[in-house]
Structures are given as structure tokens and as C-alpha cells.
MARGUGU-217811 format. One record per atom (N, C-alpha, C): residue number from 1; residue in one letter; atom name; x, y, z. Coordinates in Angstrom, 1 decimal, decimal comma. Example, Ala and Ser with C-alpha at 12.3 -4.5 7.8 and 13.67 -1.06 7.14 Angstrom:
residues 2
   seq   type   atom     east    north       up
     1      A      N     13,2     -5,7      7,8
     1      A     CA     12,3     -4,5      7,8
     1      A      C     13,2     -3,3      7,8
     2      S      N     12,8     -2,2      7,1
     2      S     CA     13,7     -1,1      7,1
     2      S      C     12,9      0,0      7,9
//
This chain:
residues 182
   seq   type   atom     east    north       up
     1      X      N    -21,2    217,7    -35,5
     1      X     CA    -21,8    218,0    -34,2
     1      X      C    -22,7    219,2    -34,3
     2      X      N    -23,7    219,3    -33,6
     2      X     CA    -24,8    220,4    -33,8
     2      X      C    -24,0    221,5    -32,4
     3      X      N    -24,6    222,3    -32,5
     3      X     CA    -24,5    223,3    -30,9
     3      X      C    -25,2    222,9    -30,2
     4      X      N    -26,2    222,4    -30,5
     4      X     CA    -26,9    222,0    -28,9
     4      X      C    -26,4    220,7    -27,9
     5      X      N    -25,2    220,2    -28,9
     5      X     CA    -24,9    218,6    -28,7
     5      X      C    -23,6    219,4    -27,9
     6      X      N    -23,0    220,3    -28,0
     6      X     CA    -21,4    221,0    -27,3
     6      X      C    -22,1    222,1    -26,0
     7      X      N    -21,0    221,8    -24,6
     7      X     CA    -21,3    222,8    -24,2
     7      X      C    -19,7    224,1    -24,8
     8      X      N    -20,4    225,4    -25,7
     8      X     CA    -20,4    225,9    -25,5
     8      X      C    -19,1    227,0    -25,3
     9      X      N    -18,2    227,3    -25,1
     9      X     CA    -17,5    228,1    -23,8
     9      X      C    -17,1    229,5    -24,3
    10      X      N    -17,8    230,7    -24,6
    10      X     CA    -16,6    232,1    -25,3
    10      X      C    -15,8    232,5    -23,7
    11      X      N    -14,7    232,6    -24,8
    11      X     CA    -13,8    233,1    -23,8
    11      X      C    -13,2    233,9    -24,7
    12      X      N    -13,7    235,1    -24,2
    12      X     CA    -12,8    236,7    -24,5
    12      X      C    -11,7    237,0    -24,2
    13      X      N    -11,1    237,8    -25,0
    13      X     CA    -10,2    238,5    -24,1
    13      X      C    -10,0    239,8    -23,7
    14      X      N     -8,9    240,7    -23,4
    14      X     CA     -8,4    241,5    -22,8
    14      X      C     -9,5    242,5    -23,0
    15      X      N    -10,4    243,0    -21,8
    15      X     CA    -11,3    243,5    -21,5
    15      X      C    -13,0    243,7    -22,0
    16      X      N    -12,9    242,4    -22,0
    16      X     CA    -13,9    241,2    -22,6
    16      X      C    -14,4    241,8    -23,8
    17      X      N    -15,6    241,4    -24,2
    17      X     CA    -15,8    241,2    -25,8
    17      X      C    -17,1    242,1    -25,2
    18      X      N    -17,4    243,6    -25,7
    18      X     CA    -18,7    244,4    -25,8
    18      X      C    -20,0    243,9    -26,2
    19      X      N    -20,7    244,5    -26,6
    19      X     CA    -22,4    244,4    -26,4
    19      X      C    -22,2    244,2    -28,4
    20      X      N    -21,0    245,1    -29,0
    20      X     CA    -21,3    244,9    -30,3
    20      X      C    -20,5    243,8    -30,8
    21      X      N    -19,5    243,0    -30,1
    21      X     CA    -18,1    242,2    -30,7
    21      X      C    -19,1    240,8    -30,8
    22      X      N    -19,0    240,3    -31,4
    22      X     CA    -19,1    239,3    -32,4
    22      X      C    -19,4    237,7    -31,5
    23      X      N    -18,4    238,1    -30,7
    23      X     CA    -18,5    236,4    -29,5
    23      X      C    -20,2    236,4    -28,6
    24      X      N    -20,2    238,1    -28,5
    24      X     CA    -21,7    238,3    -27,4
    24      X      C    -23,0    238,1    -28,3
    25      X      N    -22,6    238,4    -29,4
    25      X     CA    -23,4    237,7    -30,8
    25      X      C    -23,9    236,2    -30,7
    26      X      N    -23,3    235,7    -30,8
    26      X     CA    -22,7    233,8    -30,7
    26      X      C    -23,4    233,7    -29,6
    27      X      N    -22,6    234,5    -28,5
    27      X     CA    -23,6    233,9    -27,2
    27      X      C    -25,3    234,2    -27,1
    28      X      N    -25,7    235,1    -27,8
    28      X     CA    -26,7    235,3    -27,3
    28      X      C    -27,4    234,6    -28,6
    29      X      N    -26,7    234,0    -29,3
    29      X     CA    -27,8    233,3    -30,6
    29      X      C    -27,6    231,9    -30,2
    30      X      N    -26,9    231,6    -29,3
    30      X     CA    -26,3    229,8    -29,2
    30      X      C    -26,8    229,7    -27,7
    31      X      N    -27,8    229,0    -27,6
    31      X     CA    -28,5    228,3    -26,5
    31      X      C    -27,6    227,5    -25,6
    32      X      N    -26,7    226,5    -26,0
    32      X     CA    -25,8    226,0    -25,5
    32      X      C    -24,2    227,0    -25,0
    33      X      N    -24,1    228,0    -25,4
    33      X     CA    -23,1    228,8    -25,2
    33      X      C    -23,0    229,7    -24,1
    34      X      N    -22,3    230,0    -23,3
    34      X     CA    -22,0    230,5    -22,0
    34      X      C    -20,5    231,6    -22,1
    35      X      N    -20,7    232,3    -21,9
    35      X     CA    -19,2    233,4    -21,5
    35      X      C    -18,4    232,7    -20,7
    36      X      N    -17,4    232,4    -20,4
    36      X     CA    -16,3    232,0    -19,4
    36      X      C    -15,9    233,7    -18,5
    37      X      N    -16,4    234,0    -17,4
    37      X     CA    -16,3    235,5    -16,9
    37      X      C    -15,0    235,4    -16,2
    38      X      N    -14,6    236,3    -16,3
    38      X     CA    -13,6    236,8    -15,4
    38      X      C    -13,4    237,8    -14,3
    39      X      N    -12,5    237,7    -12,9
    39      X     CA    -12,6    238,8    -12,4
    39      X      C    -12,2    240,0    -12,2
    40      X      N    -11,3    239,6    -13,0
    40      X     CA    -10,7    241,6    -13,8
    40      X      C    -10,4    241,3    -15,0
    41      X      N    -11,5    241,6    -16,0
    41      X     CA    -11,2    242,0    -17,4
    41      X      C    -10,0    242,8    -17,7
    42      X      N     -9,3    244,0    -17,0
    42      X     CA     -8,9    245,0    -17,8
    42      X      C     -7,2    244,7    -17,0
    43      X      N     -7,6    244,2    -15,8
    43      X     CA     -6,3    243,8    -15,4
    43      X      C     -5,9    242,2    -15,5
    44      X      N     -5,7    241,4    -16,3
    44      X     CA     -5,5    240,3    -16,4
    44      X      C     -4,2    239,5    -15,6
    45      X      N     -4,6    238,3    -14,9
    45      X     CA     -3,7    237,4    -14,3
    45      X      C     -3,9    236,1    -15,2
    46      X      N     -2,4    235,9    -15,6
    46      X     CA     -3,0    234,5    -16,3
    46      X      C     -3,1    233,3    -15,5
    47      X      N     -2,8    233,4    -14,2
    47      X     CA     -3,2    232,0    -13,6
    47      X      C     -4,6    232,3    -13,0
    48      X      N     -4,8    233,1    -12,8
    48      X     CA     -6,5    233,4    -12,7
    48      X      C     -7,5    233,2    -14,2
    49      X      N     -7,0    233,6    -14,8
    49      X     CA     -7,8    233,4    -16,2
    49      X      C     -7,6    231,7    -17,0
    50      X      N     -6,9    231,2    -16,5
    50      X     CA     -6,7    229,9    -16,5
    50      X      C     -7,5    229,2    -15,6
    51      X      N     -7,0    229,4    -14,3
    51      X     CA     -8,0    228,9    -13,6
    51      X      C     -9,8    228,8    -13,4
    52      X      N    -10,0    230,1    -14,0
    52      X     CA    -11,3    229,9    -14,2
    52      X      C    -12,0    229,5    -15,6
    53      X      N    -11,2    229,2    -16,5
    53      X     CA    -11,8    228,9    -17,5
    53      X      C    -11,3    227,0    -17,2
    54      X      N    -10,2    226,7    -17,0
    54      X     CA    -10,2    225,1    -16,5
    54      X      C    -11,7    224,7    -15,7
    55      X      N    -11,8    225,7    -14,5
    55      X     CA    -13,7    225,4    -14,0
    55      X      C    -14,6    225,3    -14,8
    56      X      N    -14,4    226,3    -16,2
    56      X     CA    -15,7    226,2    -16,6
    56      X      C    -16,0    224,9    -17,7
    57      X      N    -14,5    224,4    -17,9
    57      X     CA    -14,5    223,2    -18,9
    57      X      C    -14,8    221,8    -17,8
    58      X      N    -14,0    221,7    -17,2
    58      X     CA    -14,7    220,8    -16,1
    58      X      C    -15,6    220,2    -15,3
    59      X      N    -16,5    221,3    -15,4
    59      X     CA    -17,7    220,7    -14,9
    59      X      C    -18,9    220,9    -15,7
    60      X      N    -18,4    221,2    -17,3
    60      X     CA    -19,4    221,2    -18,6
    60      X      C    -19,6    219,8    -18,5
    61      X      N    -20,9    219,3    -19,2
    61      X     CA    -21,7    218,0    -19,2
    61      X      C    -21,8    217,7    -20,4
    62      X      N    -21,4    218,1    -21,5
    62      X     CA    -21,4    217,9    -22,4
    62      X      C    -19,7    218,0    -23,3
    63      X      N    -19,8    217,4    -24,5
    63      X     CA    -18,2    217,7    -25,0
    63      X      C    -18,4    219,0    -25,3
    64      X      N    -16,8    220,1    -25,3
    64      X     CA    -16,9    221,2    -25,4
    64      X      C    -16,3    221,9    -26,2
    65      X      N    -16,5    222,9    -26,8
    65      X     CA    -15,9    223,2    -27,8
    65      X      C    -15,9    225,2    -27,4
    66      X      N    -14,4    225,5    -27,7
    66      X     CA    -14,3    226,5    -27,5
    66      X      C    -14,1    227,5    -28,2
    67      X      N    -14,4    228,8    -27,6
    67      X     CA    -14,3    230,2    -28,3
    67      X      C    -13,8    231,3    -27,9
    68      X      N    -12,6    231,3    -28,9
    68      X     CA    -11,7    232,1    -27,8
    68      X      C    -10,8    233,1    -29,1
    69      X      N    -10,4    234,8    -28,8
    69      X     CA    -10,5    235,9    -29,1
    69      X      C     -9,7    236,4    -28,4
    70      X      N     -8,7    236,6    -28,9
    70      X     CA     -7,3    237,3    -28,5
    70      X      C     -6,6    236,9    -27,4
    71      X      N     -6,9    237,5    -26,1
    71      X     CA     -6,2    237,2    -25,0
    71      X      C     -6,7    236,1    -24,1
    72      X      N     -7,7    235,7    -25,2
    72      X     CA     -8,9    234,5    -24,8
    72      X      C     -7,7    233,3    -25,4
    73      X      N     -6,9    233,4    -26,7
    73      X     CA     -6,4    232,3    -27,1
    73      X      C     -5,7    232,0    -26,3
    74      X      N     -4,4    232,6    -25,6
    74      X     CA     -3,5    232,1    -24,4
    74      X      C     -3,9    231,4    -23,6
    75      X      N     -5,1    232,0    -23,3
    75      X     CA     -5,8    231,5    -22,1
    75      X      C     -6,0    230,3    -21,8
    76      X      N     -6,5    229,8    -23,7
    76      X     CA     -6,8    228,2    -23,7
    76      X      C     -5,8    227,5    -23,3
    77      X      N     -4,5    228,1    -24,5
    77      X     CA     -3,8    227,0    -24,7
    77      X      C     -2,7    226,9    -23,0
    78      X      N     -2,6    227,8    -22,6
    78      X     CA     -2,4    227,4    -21,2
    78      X      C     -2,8    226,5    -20,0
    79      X      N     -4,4    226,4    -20,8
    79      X     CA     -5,2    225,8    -19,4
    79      X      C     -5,5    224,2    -20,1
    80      X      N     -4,9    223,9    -21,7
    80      X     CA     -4,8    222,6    -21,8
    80      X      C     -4,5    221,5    -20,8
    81      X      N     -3,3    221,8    -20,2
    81      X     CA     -3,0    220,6    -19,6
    81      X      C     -4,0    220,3    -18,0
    82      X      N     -4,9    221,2    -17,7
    82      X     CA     -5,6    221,3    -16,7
    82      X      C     -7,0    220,7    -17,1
    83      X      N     -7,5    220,5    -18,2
    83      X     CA     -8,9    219,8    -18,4
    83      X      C     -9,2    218,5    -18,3
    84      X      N    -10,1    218,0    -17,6
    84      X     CA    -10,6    216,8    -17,4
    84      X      C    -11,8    216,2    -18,3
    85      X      N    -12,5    217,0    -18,7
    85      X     CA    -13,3    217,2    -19,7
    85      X      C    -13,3    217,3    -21,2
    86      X      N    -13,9    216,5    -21,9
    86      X     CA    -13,6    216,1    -23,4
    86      X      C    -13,6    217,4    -24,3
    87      X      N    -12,4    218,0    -24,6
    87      X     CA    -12,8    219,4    -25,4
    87      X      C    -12,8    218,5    -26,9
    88      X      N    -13,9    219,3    -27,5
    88      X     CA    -14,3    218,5    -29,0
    88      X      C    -13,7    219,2    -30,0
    89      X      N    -13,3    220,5    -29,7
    89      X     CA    -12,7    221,5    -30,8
    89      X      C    -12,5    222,8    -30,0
    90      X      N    -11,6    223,6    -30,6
    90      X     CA    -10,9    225,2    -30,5
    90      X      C    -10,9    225,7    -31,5
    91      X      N    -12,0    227,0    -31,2
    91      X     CA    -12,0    228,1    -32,4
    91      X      C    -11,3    229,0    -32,0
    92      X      N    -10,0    229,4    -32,6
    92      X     CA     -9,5    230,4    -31,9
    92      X      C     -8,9    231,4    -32,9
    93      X      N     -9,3    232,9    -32,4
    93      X     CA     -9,2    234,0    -33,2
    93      X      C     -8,5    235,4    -32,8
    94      X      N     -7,4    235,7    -33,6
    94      X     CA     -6,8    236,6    -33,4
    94      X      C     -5,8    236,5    -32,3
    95      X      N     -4,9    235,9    -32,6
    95      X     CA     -4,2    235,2    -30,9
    95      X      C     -2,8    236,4    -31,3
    96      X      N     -3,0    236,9    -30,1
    96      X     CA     -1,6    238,1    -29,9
    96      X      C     -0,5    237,6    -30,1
    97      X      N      0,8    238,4    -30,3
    97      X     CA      2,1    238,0    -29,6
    97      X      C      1,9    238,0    -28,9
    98      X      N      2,0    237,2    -27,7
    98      X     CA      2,2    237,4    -25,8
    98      X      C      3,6    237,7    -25,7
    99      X      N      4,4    237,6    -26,9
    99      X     CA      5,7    237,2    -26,5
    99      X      C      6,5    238,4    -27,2
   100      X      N      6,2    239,3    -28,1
   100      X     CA      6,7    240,3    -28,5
   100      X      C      6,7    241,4    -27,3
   101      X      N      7,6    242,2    -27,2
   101      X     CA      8,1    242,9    -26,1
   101      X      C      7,0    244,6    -26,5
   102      X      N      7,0    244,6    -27,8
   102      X     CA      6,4    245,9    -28,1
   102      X      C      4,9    246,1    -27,9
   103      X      N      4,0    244,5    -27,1
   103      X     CA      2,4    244,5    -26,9
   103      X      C      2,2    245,8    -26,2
   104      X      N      1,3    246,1    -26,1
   104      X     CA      0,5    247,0    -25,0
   104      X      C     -0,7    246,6    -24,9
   105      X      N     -1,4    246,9    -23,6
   105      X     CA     -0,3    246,7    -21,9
   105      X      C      0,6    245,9    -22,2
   106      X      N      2,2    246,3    -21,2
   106      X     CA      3,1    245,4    -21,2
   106      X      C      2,6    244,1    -20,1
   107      X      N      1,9    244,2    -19,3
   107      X     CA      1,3    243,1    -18,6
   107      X      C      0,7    241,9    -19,1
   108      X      N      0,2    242,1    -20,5
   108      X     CA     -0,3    240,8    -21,5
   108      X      C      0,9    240,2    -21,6
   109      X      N      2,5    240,6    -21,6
   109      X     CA      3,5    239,6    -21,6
   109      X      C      3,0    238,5    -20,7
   110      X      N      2,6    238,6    -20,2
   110      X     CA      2,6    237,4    -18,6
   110      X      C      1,9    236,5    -19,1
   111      X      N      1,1    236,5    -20,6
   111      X     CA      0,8    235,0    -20,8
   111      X      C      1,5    234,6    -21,8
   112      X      N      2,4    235,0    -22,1
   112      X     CA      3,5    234,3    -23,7
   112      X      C      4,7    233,4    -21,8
   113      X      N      5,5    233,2    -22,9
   113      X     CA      5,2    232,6    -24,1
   113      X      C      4,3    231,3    -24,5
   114      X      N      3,9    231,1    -26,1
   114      X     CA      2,9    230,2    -25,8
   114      X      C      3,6    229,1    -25,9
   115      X      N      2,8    227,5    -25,1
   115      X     CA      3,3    226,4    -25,5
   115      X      C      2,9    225,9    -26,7
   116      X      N      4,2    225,1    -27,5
   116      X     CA      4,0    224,6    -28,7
   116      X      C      3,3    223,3    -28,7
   117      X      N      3,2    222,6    -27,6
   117      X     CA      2,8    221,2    -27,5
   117      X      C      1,8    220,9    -28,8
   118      X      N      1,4    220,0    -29,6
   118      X     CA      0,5    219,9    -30,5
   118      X      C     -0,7    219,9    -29,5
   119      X      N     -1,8    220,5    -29,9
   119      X     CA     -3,0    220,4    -29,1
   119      X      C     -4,0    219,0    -29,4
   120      X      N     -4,2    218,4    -28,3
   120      X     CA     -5,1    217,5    -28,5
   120      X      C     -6,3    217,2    -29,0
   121      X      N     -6,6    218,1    -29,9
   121      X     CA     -8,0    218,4    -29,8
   121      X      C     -7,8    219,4    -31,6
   122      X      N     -9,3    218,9    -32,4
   122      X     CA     -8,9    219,8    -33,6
   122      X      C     -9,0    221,3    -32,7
   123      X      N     -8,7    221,6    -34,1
   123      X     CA     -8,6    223,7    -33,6
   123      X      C     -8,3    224,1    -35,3
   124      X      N     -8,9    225,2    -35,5
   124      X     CA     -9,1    225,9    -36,1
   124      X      C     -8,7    227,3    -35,9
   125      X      N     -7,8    228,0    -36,7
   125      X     CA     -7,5    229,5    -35,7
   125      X      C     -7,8    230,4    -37,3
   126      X      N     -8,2    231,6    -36,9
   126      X     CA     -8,3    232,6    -37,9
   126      X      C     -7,1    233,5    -37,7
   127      X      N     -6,3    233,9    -38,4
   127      X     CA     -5,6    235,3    -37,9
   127      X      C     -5,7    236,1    -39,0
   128      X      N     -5,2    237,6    -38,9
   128      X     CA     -5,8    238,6    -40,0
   128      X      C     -4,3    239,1    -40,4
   129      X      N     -4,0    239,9    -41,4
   129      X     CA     -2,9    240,2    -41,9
   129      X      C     -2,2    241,4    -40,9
   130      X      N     -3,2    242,3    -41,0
   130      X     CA     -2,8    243,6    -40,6
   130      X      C     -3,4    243,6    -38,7
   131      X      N     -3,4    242,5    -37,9
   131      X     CA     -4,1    242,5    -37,0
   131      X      C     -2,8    243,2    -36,0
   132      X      N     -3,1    244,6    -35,1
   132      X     CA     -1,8    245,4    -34,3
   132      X      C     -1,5    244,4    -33,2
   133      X      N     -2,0    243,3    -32,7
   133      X     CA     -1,5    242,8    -31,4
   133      X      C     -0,9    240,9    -32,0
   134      X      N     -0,6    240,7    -32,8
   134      X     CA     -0,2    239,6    -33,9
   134      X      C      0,4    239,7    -35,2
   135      X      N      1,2    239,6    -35,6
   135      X     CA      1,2    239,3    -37,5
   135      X      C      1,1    237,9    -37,5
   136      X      N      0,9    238,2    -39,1
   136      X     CA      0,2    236,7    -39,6
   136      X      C      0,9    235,7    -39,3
   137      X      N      2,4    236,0    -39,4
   137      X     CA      3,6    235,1    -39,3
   137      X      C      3,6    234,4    -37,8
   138      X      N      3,4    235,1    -37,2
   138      X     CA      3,7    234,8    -36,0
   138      X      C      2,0    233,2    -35,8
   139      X      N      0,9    233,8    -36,0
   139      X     CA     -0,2    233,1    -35,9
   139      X      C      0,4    232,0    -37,2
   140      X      N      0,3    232,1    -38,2
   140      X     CA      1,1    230,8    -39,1
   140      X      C      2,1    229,9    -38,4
   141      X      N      3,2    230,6    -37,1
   141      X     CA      3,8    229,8    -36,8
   141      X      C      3,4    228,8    -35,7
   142      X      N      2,5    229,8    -34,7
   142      X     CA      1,5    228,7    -33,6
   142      X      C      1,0    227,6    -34,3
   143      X      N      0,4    228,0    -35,1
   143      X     CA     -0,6    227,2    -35,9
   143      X      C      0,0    226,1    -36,3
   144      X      N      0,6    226,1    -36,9
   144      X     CA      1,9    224,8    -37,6
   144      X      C      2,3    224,0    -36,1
   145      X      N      3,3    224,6    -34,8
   145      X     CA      3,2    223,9    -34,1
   145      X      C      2,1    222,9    -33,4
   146      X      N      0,8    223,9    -33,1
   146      X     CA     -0,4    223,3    -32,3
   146      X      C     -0,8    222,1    -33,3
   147      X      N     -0,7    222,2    -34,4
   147      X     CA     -1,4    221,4    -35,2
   147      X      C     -3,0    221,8    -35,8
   148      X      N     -3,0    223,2    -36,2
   148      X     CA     -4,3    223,3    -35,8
   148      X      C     -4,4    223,9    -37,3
   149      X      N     -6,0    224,1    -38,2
   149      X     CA     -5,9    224,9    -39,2
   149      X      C     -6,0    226,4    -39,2
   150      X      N     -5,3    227,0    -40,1
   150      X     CA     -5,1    228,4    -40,0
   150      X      C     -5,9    229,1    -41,5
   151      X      N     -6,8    229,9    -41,2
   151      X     CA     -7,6    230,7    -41,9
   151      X      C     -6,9    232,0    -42,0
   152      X      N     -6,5    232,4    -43,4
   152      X     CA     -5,9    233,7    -43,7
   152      X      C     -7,2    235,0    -43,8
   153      X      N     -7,5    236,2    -42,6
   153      X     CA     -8,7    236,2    -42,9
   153      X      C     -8,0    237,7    -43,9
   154      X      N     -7,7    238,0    -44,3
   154      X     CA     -7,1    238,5    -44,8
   154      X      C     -6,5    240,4    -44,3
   155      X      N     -6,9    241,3    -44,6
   155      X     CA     -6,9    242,5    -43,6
   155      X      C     -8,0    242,6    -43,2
   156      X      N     -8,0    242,4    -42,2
   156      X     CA     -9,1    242,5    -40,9
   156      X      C     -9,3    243,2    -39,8
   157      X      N     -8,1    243,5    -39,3
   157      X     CA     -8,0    244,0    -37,9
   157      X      C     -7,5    243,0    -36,9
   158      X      N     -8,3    243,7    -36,1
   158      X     CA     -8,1    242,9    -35,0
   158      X      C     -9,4    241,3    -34,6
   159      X      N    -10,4    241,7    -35,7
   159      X     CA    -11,2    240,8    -36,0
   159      X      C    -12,2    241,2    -34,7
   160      X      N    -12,6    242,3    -34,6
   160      X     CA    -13,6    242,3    -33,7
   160      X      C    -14,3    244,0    -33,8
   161      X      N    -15,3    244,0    -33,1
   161      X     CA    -16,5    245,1    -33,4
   161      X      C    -15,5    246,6    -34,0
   162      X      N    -14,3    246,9    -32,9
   162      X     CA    -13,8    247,9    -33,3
   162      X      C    -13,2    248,0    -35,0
   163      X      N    -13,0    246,9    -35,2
   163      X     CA    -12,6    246,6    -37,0
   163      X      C    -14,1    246,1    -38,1
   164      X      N    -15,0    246,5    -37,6
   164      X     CA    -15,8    246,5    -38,3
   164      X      C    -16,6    244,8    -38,4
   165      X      N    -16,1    243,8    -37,3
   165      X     CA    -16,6    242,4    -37,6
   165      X      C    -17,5    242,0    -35,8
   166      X      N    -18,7    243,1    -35,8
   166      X     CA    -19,8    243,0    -35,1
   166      X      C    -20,4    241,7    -35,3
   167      X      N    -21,2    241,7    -36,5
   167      X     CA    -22,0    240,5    -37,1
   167      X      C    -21,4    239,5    -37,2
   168      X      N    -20,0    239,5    -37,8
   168      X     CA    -19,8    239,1    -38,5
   168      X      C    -19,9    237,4    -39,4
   169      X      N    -20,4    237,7    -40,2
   169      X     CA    -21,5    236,8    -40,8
   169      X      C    -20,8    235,4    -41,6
   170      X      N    -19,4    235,9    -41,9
   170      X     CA    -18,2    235,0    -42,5
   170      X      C    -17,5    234,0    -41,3
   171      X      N    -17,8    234,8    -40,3
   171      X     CA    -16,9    234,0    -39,0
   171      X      C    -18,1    233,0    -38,4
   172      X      N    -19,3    233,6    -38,5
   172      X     CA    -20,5    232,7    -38,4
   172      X      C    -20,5    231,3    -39,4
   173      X      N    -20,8    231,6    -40,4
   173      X     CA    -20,5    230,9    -41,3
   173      X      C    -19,3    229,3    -41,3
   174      X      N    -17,9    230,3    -41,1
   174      X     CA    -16,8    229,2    -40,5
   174      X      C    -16,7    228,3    -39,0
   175      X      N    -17,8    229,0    -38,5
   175      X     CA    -17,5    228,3    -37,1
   175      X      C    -18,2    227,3    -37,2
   176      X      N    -19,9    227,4    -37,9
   176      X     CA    -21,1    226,3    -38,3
   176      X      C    -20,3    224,8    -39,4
   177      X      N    -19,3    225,4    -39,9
   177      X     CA    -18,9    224,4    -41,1
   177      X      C    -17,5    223,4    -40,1
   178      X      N    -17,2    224,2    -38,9
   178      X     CA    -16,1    223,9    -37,8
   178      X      C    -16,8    222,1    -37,2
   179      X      N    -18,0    223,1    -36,6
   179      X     CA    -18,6    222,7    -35,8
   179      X      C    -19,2    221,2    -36,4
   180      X      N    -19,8    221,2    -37,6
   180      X     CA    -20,1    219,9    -38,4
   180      X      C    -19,3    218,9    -38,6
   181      X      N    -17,4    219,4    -38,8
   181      X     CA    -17,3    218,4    -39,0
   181      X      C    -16,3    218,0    -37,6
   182      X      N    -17,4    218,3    -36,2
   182      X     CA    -16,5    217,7    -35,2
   182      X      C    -17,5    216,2    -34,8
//
């Protein structure tokens, strides 16, 4: 599948993705790609952040494929069972514990725990070793459930501008090789 053939969808998370993080990258180089916005980044509701990203897959016109970044991953897999719209693939990166008690904010609890349902849809997840709001174990074990592949990216961070992956040119790279063979 090319990008121009998908609509599209980043969906950030918890206090959305800055001017240097990597997704605003993507958006502003992918013609077909669109932010999923939210109405309070910094205070998150998960049935609001569901709900609005279910809108934005829904009334896409094209198959969709999504992109989604920490508190952006919940997001998705929450709002699975709400789409009417053909999702073609999930890129999903750096997916928190929702469900460890030690996150901060304690308010990100409110989107764990996650469902294991296999996801209908390929998916692709990256998680990083040393990432503070995930270990790898935990993302190895979504991943196994959803059915989805898991990329060890190795110590990374949190895999975004604050850990040094602005450009980043490797995540570019895996998303174009994603995307081909949807």
C-alpha cells in the first residue's frame, strides 16, 4: 500500500506529540496523514479520547492505517470495537503500562487495563528496553496476545523527541516497509 492510498490517522499521546517528536514529522511529510486532536491533551479521558479518534476513523474514505505513541496506543486498542471503517494496519509505539500502579500521572490508570482480544487488523508495535512508562516484557506480552509484531527497538527511551528520536529515520524507514506490505 502507498500513503497516498491510506487515510492516515497519528494519534499521540499524553500531551500530544511537540513540534520536534517524530509523529509531527510524519504528519507534516505525509499528505494523506492527519493528527487525531484532542480536547485536553494533558488531562486525559479515555472515553473522550476514544471517542474522538472512533470519529476520526469513521468517516475516513479511504482504508486506514494508524499511528499511535504511547497513550495514543490504549487509545486504539480501546476504540477497536467502535470502527466501522476498514483499518488496514496499526503502527503502534511505546505502549505504557496502563495497568502498573507506579505510572505517573496516576490518572493514565484509567485506560489499562488493556484488552487482549487479537486485533483484527495487522499491527506492528515497537517497544524499547529501557522505556520509564513500559518494560519490554510487558509490550512482548500485548503483543503476543493482539497478535501483532513486536520490534525490539532496543534502549531507546521513550522513543520520542525527549530520547533523542526527533527524525527519527529508523522508525521512518520501518513504518514505509509496514506500509508496503499492507
Amino acid at each position: 500500500m502507498k500513503a497516498s492510498h491510506a487515510d492516515i490517522l497519528i494519534v499521540p499521546g499524553y500531551t500530544n506529540s511537540g513540534p520536534d517528536h517524530w509523529q509531527t514529522r510524519w504528519e507534516n511529510k505525509l499528505s494523506s496523514a492527519r493528527r487525531v486532536e484532542q480536547t485536553e491533551w494533558s488531562k486525559p479521558v479515555r472515553e473522550d479520547w476514544v471517542e474522538r479518534l472512533t470519529q476520526e476513523v469513521n468517516r475516513a474514505e479511504k482504508p486506514v492505517v494508524l499511528v499511535a505513541h504511547s497513550l495514543g496506543v490504549p487509545t486504539v486498542i480501546h476504540a477497536v470495537p467502535h470502527f466501522r471503517s476498514k483499518i488496514a494496519g496499526a503502527f503502534l509505539v511505546a505502549p505504557p503500562d496502563v495497568a502498573n500502579a507506579a505510572i505517573k500521572p496516576k490518572h493514565l490508570m484509567t485506560f489499562g487495563p488493556y484488552p487482549r482480544t487479537p486485533l483484527p487488523f495487522p499491527t506492528l508495535m515497537i517497544a524499547s528496553r529501557n522505556d520509564p512508562f513500559g518494560s519490554f516484557e510487558h509490550a512482548d506480552d500485548i503483543a503476543k496476545a493482539w497478535g501483532a509484531s513486536l520490534i525490539d527497538a532496543g534502549e531507546a527511551g521513550h522513543i520520542n523527541a525527549e530520547s533523542g528520536h526527533g527524525p527519527w529515520p529508523e522508525g521512518t524507514m520501518v513504518f514505509a516497509q509496514f506500509l508496503a506490505k499492507l
